[in-house]
C-alpha positions as CSV (number, residue, x, y, z in Angstrom):
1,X,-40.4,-113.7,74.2
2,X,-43.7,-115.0,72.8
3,X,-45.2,-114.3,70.0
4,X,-48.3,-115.8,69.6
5,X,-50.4,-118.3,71.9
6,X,-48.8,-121.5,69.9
7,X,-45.2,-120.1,68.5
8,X,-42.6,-119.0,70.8
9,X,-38.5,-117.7,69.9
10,X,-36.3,-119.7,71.7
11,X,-32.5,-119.4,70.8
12,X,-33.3,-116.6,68.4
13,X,-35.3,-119.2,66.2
14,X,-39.2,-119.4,65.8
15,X,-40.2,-122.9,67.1
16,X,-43.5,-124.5,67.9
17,X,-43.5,-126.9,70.8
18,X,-44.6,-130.5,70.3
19,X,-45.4,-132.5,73.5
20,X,-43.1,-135.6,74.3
21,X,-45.0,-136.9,77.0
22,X,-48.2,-136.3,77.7
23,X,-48.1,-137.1,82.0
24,X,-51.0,-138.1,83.7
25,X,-51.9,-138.1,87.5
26,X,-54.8,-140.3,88.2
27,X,-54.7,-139.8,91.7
28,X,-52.1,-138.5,93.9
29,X,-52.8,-141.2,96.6
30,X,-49.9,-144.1,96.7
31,X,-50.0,-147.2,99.0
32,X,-47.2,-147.3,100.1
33,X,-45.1,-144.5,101.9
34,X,-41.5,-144.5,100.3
35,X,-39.4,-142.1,102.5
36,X,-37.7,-139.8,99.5
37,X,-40.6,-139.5,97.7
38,X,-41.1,-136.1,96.2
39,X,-45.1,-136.2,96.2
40,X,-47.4,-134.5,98.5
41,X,-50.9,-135.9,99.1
42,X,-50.4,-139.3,98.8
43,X,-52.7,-140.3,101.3
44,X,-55.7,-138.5,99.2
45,X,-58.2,-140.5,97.3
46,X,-59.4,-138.3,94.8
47,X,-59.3,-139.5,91.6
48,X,-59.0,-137.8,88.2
49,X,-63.0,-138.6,86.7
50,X,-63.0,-139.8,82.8
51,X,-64.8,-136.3,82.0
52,X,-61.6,-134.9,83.2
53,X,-59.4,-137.5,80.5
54,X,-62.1,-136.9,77.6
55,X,-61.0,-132.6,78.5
56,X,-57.3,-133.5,78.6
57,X,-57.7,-135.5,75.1
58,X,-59.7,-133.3,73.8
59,X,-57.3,-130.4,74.4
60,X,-54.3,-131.8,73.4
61,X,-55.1,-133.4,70.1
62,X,-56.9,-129.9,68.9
63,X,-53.6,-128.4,69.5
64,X,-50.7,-128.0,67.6
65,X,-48.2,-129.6,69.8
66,X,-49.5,-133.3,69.7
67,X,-47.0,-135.2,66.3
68,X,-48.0,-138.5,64.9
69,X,-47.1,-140.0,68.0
70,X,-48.4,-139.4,71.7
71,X,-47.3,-141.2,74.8
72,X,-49.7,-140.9,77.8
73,X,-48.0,-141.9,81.1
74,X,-49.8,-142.9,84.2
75,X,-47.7,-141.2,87.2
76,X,-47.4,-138.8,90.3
77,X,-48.7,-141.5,92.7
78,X,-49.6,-144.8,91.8
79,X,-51.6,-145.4,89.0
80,X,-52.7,-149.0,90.1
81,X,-54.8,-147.3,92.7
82,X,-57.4,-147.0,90.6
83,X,-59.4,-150.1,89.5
84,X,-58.0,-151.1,85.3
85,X,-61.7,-150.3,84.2
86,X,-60.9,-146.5,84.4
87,X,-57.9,-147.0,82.3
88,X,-59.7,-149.2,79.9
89,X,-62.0,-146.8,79.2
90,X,-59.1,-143.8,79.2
91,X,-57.7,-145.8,76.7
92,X,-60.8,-146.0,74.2
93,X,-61.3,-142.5,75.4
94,X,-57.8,-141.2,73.8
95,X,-58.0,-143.4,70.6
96,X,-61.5,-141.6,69.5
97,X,-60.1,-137.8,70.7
98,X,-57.1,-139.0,68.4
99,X,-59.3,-139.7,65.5
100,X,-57.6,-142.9,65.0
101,X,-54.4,-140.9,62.8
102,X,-52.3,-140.3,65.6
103,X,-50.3,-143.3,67.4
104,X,-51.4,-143.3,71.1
105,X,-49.3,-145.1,73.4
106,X,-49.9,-146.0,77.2
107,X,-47.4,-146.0,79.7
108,X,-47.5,-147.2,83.6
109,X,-44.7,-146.0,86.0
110,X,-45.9,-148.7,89.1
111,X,-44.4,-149.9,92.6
112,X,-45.9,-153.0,91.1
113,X,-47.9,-154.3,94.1
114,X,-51.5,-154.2,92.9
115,X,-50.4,-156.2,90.1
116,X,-53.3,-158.6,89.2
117,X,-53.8,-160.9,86.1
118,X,-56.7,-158.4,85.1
119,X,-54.0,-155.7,85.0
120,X,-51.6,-158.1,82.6
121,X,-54.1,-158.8,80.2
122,X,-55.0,-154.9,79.7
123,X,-51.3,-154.0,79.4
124,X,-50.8,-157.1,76.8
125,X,-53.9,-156.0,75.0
126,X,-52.8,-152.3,75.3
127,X,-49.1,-153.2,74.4
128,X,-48.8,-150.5,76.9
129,X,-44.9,-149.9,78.4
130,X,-44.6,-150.9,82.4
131,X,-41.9,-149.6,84.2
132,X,-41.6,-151.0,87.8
133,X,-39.8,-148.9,90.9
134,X,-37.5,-151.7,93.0
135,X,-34.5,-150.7,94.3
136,X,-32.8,-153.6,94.1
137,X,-32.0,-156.6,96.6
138,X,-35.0,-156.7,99.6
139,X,-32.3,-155.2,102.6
140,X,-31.7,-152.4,99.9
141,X,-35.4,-152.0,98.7
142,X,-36.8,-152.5,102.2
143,X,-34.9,-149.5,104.1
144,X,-36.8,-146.8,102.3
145,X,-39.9,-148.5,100.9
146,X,-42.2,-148.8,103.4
147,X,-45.8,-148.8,103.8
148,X,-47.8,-147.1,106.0
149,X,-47.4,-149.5,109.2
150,X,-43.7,-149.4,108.1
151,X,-43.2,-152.5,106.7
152,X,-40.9,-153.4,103.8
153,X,-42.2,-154.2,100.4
154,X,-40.2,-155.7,98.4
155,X,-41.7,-159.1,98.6
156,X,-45.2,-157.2,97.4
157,X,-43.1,-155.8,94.9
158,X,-41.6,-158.8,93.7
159,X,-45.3,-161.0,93.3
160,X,-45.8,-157.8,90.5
161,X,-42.8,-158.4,89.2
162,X,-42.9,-161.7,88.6
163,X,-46.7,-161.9,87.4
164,X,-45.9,-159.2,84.7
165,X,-43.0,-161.6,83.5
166,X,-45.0,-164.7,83.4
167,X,-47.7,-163.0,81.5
168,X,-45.0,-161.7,78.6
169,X,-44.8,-158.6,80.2
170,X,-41.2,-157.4,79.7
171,X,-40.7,-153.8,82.4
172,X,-38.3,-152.1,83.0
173,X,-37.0,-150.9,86.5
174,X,-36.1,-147.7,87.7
175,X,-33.9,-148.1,90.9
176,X,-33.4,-145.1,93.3
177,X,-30.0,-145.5,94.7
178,X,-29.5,-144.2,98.3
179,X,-26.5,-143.9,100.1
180,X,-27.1,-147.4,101.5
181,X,-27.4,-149.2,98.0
182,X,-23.3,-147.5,97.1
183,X,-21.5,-150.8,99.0
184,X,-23.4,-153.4,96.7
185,X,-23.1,-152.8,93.2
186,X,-22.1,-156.7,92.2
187,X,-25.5,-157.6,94.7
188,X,-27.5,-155.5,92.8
189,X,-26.1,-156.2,89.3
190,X,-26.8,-159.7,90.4
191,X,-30.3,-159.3,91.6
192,X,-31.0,-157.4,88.4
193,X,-29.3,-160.7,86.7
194,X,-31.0,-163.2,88.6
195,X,-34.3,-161.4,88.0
196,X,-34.4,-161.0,83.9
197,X,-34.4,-157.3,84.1
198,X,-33.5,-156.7,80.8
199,X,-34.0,-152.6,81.0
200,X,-32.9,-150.3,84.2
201,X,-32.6,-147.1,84.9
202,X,-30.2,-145.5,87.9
203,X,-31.9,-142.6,90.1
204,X,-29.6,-141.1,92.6
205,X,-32.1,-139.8,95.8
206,X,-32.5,-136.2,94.8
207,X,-33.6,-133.3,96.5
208,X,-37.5,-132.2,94.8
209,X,-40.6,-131.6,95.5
210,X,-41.1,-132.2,99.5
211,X,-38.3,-134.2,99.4
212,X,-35.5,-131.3,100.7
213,X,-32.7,-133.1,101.4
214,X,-30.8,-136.3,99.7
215,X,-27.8,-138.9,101.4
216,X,-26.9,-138.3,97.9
217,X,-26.0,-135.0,98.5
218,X,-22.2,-134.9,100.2
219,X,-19.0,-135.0,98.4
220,X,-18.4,-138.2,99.7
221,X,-21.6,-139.9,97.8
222,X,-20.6,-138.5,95.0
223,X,-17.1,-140.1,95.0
224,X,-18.9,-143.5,96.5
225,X,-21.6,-143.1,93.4
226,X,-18.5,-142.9,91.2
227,X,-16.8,-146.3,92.8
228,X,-20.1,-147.7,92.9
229,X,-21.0,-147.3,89.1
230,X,-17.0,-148.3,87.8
231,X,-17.7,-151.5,89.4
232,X,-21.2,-152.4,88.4
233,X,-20.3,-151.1,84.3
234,X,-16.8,-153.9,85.1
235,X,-19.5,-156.7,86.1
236,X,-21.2,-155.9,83.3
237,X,-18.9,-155.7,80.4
238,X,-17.9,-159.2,81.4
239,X,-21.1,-160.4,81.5
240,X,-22.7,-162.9,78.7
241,X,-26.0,-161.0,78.9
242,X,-25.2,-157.8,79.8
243,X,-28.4,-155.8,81.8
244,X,-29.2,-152.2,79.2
245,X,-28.0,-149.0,81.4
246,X,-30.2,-146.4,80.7
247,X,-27.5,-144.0,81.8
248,X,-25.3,-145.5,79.9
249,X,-27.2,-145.7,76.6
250,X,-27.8,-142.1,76.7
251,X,-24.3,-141.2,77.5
252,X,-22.6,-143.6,75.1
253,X,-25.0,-142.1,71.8
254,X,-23.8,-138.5,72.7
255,X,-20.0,-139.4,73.2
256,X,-20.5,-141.3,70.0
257,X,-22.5,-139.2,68.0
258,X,-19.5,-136.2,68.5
259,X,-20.7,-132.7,68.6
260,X,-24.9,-133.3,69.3
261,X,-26.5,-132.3,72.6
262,X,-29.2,-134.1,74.5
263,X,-32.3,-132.2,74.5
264,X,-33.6,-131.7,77.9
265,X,-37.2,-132.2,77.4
266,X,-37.5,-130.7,81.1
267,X,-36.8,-127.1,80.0
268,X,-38.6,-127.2,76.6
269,X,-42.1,-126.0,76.7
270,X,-44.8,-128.3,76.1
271,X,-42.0,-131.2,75.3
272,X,-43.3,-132.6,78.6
273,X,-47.4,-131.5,79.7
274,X,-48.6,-132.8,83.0
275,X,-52.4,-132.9,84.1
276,X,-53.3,-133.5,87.9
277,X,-57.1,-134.8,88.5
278,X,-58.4,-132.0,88.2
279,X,-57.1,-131.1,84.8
280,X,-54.8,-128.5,85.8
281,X,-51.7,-128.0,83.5
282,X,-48.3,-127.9,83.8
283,X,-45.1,-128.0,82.3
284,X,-41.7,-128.3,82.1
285,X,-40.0,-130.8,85.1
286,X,-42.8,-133.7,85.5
287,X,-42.6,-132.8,89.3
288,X,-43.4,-129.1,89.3
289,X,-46.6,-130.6,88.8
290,X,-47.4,-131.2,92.5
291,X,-44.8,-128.2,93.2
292,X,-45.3,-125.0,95.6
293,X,-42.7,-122.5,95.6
294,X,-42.2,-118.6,96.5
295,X,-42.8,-116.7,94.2
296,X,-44.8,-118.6,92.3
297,X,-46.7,-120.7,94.3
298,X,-48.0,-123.7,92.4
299,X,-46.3,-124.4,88.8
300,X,-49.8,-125.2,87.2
301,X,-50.6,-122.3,84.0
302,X,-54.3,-123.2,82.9
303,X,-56.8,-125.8,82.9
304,X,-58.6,-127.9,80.7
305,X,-61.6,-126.9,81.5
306,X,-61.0,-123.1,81.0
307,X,-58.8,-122.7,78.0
308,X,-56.8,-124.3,75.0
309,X,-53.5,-125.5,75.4
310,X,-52.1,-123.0,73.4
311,X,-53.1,-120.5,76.6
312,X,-50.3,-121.6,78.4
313,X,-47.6,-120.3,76.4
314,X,-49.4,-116.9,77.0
315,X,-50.1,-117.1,80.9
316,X,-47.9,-114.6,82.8
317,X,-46.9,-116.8,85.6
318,X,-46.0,-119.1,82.8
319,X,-43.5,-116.3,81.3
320,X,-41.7,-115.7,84.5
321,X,-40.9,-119.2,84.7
322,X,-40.1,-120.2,81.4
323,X,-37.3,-116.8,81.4
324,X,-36.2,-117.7,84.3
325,X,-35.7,-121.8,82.6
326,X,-34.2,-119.7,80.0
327,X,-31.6,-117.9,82.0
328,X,-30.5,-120.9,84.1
329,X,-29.8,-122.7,80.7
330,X,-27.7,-120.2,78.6
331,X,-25.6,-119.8,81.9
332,X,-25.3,-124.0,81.6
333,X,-24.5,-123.8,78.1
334,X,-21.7,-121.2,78.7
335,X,-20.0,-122.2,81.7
336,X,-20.4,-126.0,81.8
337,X,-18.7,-128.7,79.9
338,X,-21.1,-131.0,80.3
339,X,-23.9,-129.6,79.2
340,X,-24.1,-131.2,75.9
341,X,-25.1,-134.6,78.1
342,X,-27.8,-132.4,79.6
343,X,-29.0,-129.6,77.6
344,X,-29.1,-127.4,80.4
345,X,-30.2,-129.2,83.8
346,X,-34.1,-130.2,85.8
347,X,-36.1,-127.4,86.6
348,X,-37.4,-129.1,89.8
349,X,-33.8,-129.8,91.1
350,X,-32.9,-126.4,90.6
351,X,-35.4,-124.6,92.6
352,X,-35.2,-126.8,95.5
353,X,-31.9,-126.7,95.8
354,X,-30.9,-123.3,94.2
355,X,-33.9,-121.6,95.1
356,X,-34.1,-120.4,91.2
357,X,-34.4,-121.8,88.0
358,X,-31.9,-119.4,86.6
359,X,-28.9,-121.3,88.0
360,X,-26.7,-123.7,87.1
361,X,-25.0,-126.6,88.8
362,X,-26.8,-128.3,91.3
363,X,-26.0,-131.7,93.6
364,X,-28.7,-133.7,91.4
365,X,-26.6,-132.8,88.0
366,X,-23.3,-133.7,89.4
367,X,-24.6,-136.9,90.6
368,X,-27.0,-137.5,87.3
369,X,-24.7,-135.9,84.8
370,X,-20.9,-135.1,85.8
371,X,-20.1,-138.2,88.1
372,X,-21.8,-140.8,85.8
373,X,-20.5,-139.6,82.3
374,X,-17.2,-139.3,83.8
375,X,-17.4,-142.8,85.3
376,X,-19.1,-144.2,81.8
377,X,-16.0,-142.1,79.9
378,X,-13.7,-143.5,81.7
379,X,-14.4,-146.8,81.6
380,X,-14.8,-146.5,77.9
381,X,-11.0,-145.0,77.9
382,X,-10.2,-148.3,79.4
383,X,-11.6,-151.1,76.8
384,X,-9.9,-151.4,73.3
385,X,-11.0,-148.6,70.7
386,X,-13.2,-150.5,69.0
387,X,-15.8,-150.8,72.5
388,X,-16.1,-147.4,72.1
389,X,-18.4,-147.8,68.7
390,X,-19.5,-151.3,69.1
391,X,-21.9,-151.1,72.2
392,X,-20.4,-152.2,75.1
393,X,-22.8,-152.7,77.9
């Protein structure tokens, strides 16, 4: 129940929210046309104007929710869209709103394509993070990310790549995993390898957004997924220079760290705020930004032009949504033993495929959560106590 428009109760304590991530949708549009994506309208060209980012700056650093530290990320279509002179001046846009006491940093989630040396320099003089989407060796990567005339892209993809590396630019990856990539773990380990990816992070298709339906989604997947990630964690124990799972890492720090329980930024208020062009808001699941579904229609609770962030937290639609969040959680926390690797689940994946966000296990969590900490347990049951505090992969 909330009890004022910045303070909420949330397990029976008082808390005030502090944004996480601030996510940022310069423009819907993407140029190429993967076929899982979750994102409607990415053949629009609007663009978010820098009116719109002064508002959204403006906004959050007058609320309470913004710490000494804000990262703004560049998502929900592809940021590279729009020309690097927008985001130059975005980014002397944010470090006057923050008054020069709060740590502002920039973050690019890109298909890597429009990669120019322009763009290399900005991120270098930015020291902004780059994450690139490639999902692994070109037959893999090529079978679901397409453009428009329905070519492949992956030898677009890997120019980007390869440009931001030469220039000192370390990304990371983020790999969706189909039920086509499952038969090549040691391929993609070694493309990942071969490629100085030092950073990536596994994705399982999921079912979000417009996106209804995943190859993911059988019992057989799942087992496959579980084959698949056992071998590529072997390859990479043995390895000299092993690649950094993300899945891994975050498993591993709970198993070691005993009792604790990942906080799901997803199901937090404000932990994660995201603004489409227009300077609607959102929150919650990054992709409930772009959302529409019965009964609530679009997941957006305000705008920047209309009110203070702190309205949010008193809109009603917002209320509905958040109890329901709520009520899927608790019901996690009590019947689940895994939940402590979670905190409780994603919104999005919940009310695609549950219809509500007051349930609990859906195919996205097995995949994300129950297959790949069992996997990651037990290869960690398998290696000599010590791996189990020193590191492993």
């Amino acid at each position: 129940r909330l009890q004022s428009s910045d303070r909420l109760v949330q397990g029976g304590a008082m808390i005030s929210p502090q944004v996480q991530l601030a996510i940022l949708q310069a423009t819907s549009f993407c140029n190429i046309d993967c076929d899982y994506c979750y994102l409607p309208a990415r053949s629009s060209a609007r663009r978010m104007q820098l009116e719109t980012v002064t508002k959204i700056a403006q906004r959050l650093f007058e609320s309470p929710f913004v710490g000494d530290e804000l990262t703004v990320v560049w998502h929900a279509g592809e940021p590279l869209a729009v020309p690097v002179s927008f985001y130059e001046s975005a980014y002397e846009i944010f470090r006057e709103q923050s008054r020069d006491d709060k740590r502002v940093i920039f973050s690019f989630q890109t298909n890597a394509m429009l990669v120019t040396e322009k763009w290399c320099k900005f991120f270098l003089r930015t020291r902004a993070r780059v994450g690139v989407s490639i999902d692994g060796p070109k037959h893999i990567h090529d079978a679901h990310r397409v453009d428009r005339s329905r070519r492949g892209t992956f030898d677009r993809a890997m120019r980007g790549l390869k440009l931001l590396q030469a220039s000192g630019v370390r990304p990371s990856v983020i790999m969706v995993l189909t039920r086509g990539s499952l038969d090549y773990p040691d391929e993609i380990w070694r493309f990942l390898t071969d490629n100085e990816i030092g950073l990536v992070g596994f994705n399982p298709e999921e079912a979000e957004g417009i996106n209804i339906a995943s190859s993911m989604h059988t019992d057989e997947a799942e087992r496959e997924y579980s084959r698949f990630l056992s071998r590529f964690l072997a390859i990479n124990l043995s390895a000299e220079s092993p690649v950094r799972l993300r899945e891994y890492e975050s498993i591993t720090s709970v198993i070691r760290s005993g009792e604790a329980t990942i906080d799901s930024h997803d199901n937090i208020p404000m932990a994660i705020v995201s603004f489409d062009c227009d300077g609607n808001v959102s929150t919650f699941s990054p992709e409930l930004l772009t959302a529409d579904h019965p009964p609530y229609g679009r997941f957006t609770f305000s705008n920047v032009f209309r009110e203070p962030l702190t309205d949010v937290l008193i809109d009603g639609k917002f209320q509905d949504v958040y109890s329901a969040i709520r009520q899927g959680v608790q019901q996690c926390r009590a019947t689940c033993d895994y939940y402590r690797f979670c905190g409780g689940g994603s919104p999005s994946n919940k009310i695609v495929e549950r219809g509500t966000f007051a349930a609990t296990e859906t195919r996205a969590c097995r995949l994300r959560i129950k297959v790949t900490a069992s996997s990651i347990a037990d290869h960690l049951l398998a290696q000599p106590a010590t791996d189990l505090t020193s590191g492993g992969s």
